[in-house]
N, CA and C atoms as an extended XYZ file, in Angstrom:
540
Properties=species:S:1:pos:R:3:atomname:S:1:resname:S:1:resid:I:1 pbc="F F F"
N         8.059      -38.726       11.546 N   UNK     1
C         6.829      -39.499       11.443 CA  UNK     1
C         7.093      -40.717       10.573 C   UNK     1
N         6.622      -41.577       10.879 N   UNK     2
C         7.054      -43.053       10.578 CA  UNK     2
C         5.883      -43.206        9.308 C   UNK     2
N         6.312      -43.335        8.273 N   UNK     3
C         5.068      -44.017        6.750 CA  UNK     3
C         4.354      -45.105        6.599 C   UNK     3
N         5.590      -46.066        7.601 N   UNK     4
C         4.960      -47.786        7.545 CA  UNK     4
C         3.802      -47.995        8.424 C   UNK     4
N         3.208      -48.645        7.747 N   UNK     5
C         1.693      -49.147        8.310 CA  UNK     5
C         2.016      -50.348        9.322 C   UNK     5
N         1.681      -50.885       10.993 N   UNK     6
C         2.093      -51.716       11.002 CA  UNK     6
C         1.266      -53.009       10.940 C   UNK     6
N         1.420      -53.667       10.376 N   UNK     7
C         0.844      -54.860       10.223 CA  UNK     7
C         0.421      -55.685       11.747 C   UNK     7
N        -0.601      -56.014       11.393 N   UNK     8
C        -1.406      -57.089       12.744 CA  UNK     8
C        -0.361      -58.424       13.062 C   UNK     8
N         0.137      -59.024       13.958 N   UNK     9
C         1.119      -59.988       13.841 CA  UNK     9
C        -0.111      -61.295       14.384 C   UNK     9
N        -0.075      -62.216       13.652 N   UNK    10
C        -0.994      -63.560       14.392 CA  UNK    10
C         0.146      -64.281       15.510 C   UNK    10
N        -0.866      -65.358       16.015 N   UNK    11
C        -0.047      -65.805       16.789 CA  UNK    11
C         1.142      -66.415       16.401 C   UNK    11
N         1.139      -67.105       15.412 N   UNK    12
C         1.932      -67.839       14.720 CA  UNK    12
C         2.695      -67.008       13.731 C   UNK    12
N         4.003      -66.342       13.867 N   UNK    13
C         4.998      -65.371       13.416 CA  UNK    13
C         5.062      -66.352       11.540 C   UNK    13
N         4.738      -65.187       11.048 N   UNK    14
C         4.988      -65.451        9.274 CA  UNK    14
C         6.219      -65.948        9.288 C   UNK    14
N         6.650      -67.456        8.541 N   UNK    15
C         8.233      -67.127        8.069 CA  UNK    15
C         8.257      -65.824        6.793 C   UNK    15
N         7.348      -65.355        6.040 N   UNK    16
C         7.882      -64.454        4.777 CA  UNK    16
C         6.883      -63.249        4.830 C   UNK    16
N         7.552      -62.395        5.000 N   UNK    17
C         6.282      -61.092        4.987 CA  UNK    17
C         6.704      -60.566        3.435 C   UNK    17
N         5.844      -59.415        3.230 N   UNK    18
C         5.645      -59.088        1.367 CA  UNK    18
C         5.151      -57.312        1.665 C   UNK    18
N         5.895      -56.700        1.096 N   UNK    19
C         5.464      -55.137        0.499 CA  UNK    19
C         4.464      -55.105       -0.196 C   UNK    19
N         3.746      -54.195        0.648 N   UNK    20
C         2.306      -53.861       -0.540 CA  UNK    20
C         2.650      -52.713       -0.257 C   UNK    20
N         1.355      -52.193       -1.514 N   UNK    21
C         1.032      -50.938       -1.942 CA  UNK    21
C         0.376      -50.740       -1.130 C   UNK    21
N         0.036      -49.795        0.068 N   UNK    22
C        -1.121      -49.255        0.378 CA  UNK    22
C        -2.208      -48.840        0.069 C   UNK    22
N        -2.374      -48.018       -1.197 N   UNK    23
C        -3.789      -48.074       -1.582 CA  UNK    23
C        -4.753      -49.708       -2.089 C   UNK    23
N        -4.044      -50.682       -2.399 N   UNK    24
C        -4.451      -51.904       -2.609 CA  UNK    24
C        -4.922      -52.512       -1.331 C   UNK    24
N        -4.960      -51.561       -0.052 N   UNK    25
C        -5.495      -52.179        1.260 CA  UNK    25
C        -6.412      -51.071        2.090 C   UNK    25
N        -7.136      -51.015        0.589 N   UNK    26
C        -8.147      -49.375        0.846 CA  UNK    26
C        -7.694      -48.528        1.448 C   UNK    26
N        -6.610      -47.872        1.965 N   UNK    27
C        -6.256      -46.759        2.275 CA  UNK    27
C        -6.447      -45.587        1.073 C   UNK    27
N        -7.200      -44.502        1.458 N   UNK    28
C        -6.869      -43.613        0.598 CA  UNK    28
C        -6.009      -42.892        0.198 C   UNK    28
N        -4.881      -43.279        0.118 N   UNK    29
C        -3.771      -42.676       -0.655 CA  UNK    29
C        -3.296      -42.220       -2.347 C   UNK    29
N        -4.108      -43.009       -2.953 N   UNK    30
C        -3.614      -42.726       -4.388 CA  UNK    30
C        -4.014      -40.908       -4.494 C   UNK    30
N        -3.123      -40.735       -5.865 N   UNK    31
C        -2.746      -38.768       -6.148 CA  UNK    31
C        -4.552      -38.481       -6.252 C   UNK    31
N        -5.450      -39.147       -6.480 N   UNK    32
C        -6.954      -38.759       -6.251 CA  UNK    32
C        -7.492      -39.140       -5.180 C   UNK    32
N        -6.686      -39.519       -4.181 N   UNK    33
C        -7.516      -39.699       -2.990 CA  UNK    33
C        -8.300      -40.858       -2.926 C   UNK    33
N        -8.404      -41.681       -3.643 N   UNK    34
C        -8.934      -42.568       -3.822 CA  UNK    34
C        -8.054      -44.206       -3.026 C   UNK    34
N        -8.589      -45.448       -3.685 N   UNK    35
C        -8.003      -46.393       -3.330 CA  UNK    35
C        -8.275      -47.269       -3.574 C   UNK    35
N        -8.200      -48.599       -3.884 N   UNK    36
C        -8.055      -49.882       -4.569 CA  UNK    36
C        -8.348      -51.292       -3.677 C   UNK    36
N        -9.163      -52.196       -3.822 N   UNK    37
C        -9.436      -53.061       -2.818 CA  UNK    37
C       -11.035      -53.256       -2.905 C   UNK    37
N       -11.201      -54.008       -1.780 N   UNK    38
C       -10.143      -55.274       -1.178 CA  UNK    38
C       -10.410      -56.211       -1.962 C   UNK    38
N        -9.043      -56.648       -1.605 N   UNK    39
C        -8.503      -57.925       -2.538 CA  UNK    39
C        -8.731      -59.402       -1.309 C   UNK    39
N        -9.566      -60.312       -1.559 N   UNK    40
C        -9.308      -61.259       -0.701 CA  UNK    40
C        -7.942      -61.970       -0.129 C   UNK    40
N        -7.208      -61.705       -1.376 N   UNK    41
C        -5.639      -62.552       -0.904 CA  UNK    41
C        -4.957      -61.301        0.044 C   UNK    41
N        -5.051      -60.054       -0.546 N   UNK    42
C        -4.451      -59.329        0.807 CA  UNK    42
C        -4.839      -59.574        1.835 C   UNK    42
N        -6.278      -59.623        1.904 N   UNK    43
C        -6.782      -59.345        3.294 CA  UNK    43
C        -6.500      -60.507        4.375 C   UNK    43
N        -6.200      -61.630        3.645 N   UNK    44
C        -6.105      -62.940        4.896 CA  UNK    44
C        -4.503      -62.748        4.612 C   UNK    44
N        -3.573      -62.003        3.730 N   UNK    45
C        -2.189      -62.097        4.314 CA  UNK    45
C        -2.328      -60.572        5.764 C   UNK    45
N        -2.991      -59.869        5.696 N   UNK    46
C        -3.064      -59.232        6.587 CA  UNK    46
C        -3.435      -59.295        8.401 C   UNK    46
N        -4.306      -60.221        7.692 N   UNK    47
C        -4.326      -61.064        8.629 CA  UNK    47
C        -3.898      -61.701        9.617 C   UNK    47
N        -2.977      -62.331        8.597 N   UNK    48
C        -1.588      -63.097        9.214 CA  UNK    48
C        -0.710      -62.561        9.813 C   UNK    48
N        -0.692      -61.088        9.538 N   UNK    49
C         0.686      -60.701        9.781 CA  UNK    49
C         1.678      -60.475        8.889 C   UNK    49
N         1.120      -60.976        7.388 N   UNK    50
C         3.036      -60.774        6.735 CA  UNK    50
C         2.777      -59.397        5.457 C   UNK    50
N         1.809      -58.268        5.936 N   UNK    51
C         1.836      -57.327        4.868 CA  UNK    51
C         2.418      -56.265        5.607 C   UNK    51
N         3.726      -55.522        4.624 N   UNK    52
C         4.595      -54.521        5.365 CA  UNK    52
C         3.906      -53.346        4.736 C   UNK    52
N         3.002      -52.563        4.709 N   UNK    53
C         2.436      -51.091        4.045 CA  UNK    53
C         3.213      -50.622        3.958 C   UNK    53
N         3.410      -49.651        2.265 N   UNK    54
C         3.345      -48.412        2.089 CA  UNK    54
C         3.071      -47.873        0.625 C   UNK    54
N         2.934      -46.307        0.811 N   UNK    55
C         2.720      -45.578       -0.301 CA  UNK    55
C         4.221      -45.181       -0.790 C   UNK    55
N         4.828      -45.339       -1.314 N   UNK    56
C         6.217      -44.581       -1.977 CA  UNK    56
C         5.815      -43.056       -2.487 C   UNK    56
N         5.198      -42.540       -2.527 N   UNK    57
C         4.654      -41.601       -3.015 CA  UNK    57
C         4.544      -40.342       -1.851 C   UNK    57
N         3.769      -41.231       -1.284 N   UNK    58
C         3.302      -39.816        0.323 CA  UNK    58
C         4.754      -40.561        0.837 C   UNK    58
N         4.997      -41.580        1.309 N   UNK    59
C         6.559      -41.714        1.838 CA  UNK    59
C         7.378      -40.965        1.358 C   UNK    59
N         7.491      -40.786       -0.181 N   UNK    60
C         8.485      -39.257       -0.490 CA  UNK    60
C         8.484      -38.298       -0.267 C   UNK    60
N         7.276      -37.896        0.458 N   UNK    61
C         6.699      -36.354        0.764 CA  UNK    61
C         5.308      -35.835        0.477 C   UNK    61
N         4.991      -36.685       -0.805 N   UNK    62
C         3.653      -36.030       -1.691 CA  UNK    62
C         2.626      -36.046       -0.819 C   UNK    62
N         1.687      -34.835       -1.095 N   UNK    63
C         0.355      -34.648       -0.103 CA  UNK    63
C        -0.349      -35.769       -1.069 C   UNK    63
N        -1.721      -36.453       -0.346 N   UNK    64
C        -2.925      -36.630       -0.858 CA  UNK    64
C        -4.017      -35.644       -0.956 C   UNK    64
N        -5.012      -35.240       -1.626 N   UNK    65
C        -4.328      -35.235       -3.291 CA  UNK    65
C        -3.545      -35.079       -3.621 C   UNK    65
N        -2.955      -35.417       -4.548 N   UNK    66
C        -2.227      -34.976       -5.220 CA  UNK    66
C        -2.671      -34.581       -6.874 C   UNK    66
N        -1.321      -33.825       -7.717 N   UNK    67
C        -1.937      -34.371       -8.890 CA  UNK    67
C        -0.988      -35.135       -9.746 C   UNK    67
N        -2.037      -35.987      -10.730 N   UNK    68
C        -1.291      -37.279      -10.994 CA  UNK    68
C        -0.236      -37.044      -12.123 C   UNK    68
N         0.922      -37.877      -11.630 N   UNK    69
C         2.192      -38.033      -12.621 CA  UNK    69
C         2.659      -39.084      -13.254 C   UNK    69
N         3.172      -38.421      -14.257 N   UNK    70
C         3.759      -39.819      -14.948 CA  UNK    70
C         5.087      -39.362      -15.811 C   UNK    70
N         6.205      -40.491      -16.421 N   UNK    71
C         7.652      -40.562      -16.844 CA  UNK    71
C         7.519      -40.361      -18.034 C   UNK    71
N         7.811      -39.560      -18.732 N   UNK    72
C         8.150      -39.207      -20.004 CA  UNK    72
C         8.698      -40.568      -20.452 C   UNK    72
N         8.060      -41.432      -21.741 N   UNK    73
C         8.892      -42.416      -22.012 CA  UNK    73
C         8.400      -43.942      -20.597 C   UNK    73
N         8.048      -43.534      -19.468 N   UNK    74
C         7.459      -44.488      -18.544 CA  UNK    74
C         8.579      -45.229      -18.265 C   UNK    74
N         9.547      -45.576      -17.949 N   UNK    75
C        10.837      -46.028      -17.655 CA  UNK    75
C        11.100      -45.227      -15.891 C   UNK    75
N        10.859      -46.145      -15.311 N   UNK    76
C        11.596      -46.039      -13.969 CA  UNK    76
C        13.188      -45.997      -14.052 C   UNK    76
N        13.435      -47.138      -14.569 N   UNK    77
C        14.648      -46.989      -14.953 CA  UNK    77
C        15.907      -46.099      -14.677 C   UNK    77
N        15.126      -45.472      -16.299 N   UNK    78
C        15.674      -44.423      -16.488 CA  UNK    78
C        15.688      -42.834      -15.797 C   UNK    78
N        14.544      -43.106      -14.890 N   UNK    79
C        14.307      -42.106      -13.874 CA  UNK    79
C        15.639      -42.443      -12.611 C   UNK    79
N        15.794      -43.820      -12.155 N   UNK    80
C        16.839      -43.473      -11.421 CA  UNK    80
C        18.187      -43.737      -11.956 C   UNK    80
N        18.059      -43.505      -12.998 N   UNK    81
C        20.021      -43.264      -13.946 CA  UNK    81
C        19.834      -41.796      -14.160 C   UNK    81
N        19.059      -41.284      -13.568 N   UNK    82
C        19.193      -39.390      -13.909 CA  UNK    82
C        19.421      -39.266      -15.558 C   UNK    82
N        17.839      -40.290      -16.327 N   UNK    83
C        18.042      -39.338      -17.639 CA  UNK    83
C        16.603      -39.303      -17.820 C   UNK    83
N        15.460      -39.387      -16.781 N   UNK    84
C        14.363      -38.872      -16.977 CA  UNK    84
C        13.675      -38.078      -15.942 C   UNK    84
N        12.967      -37.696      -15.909 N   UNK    85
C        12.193      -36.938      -14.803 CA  UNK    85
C        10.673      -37.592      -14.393 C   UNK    85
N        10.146      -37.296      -13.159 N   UNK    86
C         8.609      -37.936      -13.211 CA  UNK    86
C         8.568      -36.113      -12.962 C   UNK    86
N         7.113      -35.617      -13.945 N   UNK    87
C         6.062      -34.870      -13.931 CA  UNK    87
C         4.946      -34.928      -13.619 C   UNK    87
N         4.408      -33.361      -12.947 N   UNK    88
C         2.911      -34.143      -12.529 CA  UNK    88
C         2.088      -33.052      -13.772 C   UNK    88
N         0.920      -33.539      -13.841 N   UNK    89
C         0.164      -33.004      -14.880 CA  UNK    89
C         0.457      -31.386      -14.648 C   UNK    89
N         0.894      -30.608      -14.258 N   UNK    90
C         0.843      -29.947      -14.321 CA  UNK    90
C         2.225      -28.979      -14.715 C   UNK    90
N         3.473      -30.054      -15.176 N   UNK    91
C         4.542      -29.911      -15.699 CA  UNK    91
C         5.693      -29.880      -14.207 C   UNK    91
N         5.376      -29.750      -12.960 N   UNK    92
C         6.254      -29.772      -12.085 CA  UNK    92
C         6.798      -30.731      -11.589 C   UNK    92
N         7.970      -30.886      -11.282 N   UNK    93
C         9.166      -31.872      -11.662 CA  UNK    93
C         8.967      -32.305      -10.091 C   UNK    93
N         8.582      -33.786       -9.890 N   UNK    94
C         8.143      -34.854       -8.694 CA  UNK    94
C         9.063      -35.217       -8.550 C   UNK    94
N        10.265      -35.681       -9.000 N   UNK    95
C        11.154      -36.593       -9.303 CA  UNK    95
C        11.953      -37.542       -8.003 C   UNK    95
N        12.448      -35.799       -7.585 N   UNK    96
C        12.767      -36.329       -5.945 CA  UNK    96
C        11.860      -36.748       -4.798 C   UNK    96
N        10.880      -37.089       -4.708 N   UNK    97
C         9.915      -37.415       -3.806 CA  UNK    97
C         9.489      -38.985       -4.538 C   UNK    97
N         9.871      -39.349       -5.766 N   UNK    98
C         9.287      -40.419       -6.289 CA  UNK    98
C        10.912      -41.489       -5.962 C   UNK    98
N        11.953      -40.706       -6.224 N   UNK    99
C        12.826      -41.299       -5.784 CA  UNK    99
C        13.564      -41.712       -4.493 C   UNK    99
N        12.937      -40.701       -3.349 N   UNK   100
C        13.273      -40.862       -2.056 CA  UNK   100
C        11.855      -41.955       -1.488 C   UNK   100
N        10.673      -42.234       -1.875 N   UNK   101
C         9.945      -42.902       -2.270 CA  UNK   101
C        10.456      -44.222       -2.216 C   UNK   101
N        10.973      -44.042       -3.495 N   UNK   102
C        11.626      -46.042       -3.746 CA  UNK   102
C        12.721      -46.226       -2.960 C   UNK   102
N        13.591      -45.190       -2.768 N   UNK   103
C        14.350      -45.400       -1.573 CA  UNK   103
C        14.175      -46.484       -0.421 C   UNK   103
N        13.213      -45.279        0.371 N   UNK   104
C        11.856      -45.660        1.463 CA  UNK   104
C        11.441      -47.221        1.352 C   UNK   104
N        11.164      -47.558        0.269 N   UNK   105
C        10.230      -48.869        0.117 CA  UNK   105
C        11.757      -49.768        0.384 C   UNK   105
N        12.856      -49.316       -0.288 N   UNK   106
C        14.030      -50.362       -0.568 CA  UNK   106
C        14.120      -50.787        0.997 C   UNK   106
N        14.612      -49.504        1.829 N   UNK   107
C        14.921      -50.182        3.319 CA  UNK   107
C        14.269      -50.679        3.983 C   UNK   107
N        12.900      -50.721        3.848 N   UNK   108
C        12.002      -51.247        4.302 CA  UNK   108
C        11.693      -52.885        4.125 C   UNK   108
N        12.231      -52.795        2.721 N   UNK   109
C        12.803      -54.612        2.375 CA  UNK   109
C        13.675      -55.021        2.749 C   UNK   109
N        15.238      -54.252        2.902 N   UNK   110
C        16.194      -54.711        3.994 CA  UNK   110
C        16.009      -55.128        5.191 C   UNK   110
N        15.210      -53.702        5.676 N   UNK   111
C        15.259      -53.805        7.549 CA  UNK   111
C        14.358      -55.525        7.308 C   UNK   111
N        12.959      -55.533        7.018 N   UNK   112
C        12.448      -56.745        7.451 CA  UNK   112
C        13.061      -57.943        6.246 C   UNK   112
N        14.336      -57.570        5.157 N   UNK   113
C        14.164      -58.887        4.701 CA  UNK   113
C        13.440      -59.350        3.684 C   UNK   113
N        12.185      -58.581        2.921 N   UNK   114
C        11.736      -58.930        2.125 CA  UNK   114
C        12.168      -59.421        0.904 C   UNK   114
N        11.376      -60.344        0.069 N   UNK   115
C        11.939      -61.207       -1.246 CA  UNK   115
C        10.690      -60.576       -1.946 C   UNK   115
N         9.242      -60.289       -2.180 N   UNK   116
C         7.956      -60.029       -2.856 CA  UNK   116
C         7.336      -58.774       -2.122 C   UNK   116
N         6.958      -58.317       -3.447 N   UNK   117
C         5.999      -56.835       -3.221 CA  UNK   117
C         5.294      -57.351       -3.671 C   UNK   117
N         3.519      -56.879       -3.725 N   UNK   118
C         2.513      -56.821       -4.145 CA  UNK   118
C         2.545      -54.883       -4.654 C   UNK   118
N         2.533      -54.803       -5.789 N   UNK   119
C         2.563      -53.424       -5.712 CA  UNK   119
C         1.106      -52.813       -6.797 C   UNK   119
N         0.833      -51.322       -7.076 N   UNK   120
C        -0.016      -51.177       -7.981 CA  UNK   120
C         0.161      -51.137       -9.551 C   UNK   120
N        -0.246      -51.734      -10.151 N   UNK   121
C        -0.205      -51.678      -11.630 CA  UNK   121
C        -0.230      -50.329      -11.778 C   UNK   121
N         0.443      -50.117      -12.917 N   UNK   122
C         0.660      -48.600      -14.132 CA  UNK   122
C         1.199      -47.485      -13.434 C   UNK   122
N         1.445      -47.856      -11.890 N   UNK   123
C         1.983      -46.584      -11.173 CA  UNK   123
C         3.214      -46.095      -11.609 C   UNK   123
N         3.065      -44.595      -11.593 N   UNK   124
C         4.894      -43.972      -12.014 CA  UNK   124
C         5.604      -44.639      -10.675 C   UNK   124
N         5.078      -45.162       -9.635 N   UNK   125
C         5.706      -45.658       -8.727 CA  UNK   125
C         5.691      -47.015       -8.355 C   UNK   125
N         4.500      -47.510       -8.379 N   UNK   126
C         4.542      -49.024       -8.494 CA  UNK   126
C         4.570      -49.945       -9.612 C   UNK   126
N         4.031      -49.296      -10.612 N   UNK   127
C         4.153      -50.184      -11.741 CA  UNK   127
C         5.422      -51.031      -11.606 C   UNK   127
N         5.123      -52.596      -12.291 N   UNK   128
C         5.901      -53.897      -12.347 CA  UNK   128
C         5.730      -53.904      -13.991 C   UNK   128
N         5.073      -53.760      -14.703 N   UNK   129
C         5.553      -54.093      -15.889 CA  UNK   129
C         4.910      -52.699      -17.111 C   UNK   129
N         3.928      -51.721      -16.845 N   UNK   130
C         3.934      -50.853      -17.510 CA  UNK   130
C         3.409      -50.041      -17.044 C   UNK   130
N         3.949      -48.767      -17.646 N   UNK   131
C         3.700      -47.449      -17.087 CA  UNK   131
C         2.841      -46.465      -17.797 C   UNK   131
N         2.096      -45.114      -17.275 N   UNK   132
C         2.107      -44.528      -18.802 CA  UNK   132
C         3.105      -43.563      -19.448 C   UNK   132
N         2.922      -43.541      -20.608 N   UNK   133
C         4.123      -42.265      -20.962 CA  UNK   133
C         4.812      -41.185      -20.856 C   UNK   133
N         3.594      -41.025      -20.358 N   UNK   134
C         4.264      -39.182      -19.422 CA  UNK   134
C         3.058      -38.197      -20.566 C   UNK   134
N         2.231      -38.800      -21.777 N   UNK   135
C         1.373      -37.502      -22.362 CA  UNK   135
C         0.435      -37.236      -21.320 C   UNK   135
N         0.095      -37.908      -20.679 N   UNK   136
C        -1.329      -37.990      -19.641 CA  UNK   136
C        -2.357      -38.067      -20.521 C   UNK   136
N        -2.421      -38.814      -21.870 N   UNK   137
C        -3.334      -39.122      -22.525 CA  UNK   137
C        -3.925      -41.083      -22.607 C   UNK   137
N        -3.334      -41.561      -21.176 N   UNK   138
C        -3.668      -42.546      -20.732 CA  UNK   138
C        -2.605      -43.857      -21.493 C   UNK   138
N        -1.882      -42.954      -22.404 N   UNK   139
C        -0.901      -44.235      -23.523 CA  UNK   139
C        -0.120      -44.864      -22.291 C   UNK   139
N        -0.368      -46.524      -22.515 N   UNK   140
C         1.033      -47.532      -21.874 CA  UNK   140
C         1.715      -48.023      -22.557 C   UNK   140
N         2.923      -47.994      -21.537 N   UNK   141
C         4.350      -48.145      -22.267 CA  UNK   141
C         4.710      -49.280      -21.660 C   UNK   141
N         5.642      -50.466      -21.931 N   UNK   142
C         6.462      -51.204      -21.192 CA  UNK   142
C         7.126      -50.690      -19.865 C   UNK   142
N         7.407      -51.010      -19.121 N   UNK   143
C         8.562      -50.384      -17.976 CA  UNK   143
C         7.913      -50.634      -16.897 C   UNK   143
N         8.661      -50.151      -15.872 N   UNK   144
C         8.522      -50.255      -14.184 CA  UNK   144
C         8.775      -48.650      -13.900 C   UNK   144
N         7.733      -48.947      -12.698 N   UNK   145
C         7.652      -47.158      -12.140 CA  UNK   145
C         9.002      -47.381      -11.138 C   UNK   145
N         9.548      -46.190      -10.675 N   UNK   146
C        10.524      -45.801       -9.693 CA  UNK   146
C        10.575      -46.991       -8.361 C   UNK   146
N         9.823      -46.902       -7.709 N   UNK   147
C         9.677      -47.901       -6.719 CA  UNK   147
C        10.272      -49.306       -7.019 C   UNK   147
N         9.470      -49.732       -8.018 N   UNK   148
C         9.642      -51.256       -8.316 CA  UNK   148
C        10.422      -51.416       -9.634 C   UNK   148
N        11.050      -50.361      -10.340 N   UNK   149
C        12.192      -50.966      -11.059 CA  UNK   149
C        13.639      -50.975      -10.040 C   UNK   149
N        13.436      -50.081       -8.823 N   UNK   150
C        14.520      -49.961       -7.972 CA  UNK   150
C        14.511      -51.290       -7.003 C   UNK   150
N        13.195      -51.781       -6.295 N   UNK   151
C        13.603      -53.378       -6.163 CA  UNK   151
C        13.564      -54.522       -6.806 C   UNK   151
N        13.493      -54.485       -7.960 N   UNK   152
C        13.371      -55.058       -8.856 CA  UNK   152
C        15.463      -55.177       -9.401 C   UNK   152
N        15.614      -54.182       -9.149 N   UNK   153
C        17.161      -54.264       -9.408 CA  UNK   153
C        17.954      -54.956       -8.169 C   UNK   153
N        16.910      -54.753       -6.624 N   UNK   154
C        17.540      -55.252       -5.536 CA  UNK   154
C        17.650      -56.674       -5.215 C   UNK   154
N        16.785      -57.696       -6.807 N   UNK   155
C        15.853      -58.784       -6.586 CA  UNK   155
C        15.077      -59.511       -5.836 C   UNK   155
N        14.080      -57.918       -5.513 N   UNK   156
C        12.479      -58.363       -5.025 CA  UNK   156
C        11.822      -58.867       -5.987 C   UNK   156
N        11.020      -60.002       -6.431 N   UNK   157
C         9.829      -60.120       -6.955 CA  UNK   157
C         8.829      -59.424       -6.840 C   UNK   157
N         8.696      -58.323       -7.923 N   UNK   158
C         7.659      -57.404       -7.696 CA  UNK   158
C         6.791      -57.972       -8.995 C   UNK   158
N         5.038      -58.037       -7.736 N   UNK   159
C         3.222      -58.290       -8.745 CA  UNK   159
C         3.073      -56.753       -8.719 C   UNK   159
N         1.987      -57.160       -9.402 N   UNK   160
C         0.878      -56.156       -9.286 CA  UNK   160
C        -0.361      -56.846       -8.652 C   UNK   160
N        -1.007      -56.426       -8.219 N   UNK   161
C        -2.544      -56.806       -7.878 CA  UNK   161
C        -3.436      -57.442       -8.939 C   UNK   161
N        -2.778      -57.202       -9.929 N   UNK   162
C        -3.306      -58.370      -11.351 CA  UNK   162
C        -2.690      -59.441      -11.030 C   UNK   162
N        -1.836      -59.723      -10.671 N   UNK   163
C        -1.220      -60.835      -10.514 CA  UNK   163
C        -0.885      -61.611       -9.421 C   UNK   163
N        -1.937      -61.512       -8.155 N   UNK   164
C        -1.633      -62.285       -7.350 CA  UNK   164
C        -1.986      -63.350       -7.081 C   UNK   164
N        -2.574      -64.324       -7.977 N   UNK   165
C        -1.914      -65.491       -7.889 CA  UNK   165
C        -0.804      -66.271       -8.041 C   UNK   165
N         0.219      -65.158       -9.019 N   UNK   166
C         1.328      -65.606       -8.898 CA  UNK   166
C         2.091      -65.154       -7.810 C   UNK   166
N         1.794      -64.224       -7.211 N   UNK   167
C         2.731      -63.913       -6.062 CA  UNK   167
C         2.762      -64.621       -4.892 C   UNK   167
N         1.399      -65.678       -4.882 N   UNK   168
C         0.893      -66.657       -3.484 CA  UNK   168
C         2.003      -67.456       -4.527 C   UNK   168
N         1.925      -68.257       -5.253 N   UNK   169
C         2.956      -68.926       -6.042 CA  UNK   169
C         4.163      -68.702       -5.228 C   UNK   169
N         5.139      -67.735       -6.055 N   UNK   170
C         5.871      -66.993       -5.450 CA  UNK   170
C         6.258      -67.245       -3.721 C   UNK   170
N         5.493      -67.064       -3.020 N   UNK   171
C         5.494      -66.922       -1.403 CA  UNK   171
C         5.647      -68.309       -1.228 C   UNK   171
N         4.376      -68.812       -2.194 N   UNK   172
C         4.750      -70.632       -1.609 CA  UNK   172
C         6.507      -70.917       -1.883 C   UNK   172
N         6.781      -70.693       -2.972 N   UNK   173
C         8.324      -71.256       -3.056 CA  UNK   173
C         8.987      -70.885       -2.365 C   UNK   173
N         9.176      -69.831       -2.158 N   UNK   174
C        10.074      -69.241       -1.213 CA  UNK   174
C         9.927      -70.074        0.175 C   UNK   174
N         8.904      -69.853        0.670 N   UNK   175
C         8.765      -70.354        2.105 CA  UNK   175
C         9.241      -71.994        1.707 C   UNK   175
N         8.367      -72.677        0.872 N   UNK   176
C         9.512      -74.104        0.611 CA  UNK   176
C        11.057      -74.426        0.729 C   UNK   176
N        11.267      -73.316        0.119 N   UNK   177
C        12.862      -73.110        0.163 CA  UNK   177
C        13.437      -72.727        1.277 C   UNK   177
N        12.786      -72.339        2.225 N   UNK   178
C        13.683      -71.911        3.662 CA  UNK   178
C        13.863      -72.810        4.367 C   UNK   178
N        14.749      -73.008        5.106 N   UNK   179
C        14.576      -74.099        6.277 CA  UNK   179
C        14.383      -73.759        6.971 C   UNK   179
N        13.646      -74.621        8.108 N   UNK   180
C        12.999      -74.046        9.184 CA  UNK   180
C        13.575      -74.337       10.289 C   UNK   180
């Protein structure tokens, strides 16, 4: 069974398509079933054609619901150098499903090529710049979740949904920079 969502293509073929998070395009996927949206800038890149969906999460395996996890320390990182673990509140070790996960998202930037994710803030999986700690007492830490410290090493430009005006930024340069 295939994870990727496929995107609507307009007539006019995107030069640059971009990884999102799926729950940022109301899908209910997040570990509560829940979901995030809509964002006006997604919705007219969807539009277009250049949003590649997915969850890294249910792509690793995880059911919706789920229950929610987080990195001891919040370091993606260090989750894929095998010196941390992701836990879910309930002490059982996610790890491999968060990492076959970012996997998932990586080839998915190969096969189509991607340079930018749009991903979710504070996720043990999407987070771009902080995570929480792993007490599940809501503390943030610096770091990148699994997903996006792993393309982030591949040099994707990974947002968060806080930040997409810089990621239209972002898209603009890039597409400047290509020749056509």
């Amino acid at each position: 069974m295939s994870h990727e969502a496929s995107a609507t293509p307009s007539s006019a073929s995107p030069r640059a398509r971009i990884l999102v998070s799926r729950c940022l395009l109301c899908q209910p996927v997040r570990y509560d079933g829940g979901a995030h949206g809509p964002f006006d800038l997604l919705q007219r890149w969807q539009a277009e054609g250049r949003l590649v969906p997915l969850c890294p999460e249910v792509a690793g395996g995880l059911p919706t619901p789920r229950p929610p996890a987080e990195i001891p320390g919040g370091q993606g990182d260090a989750v894929l150098d095998g010196l941390r673990p992701v836990l879910d509140a309930s002490g059982a070790d996610v790890t491999a499903a968060f990492v076959a996960g970012a996997r998932l998202a990586l080839e998915l930037v190969q096969r189509h090529g991607l340079r930018i994710a749009v991903l979710k803030a504070r996720s043990p999986s999407c987070g771009n710049r902080e995570t929480y700690d792993g007490s599940f007492g809501g503390v943030r830490v610096p770091g990148a979740g699994v997903t996006a410290a792993l393309l982030q090493r591949a040099g994707v430009q990974v947002f968060s949904e806080l930040e997409l005006p810089e990621a239209a930024r972002a898209l603009a340069e890039l597409e400047a920079a290509t020749p056509r």
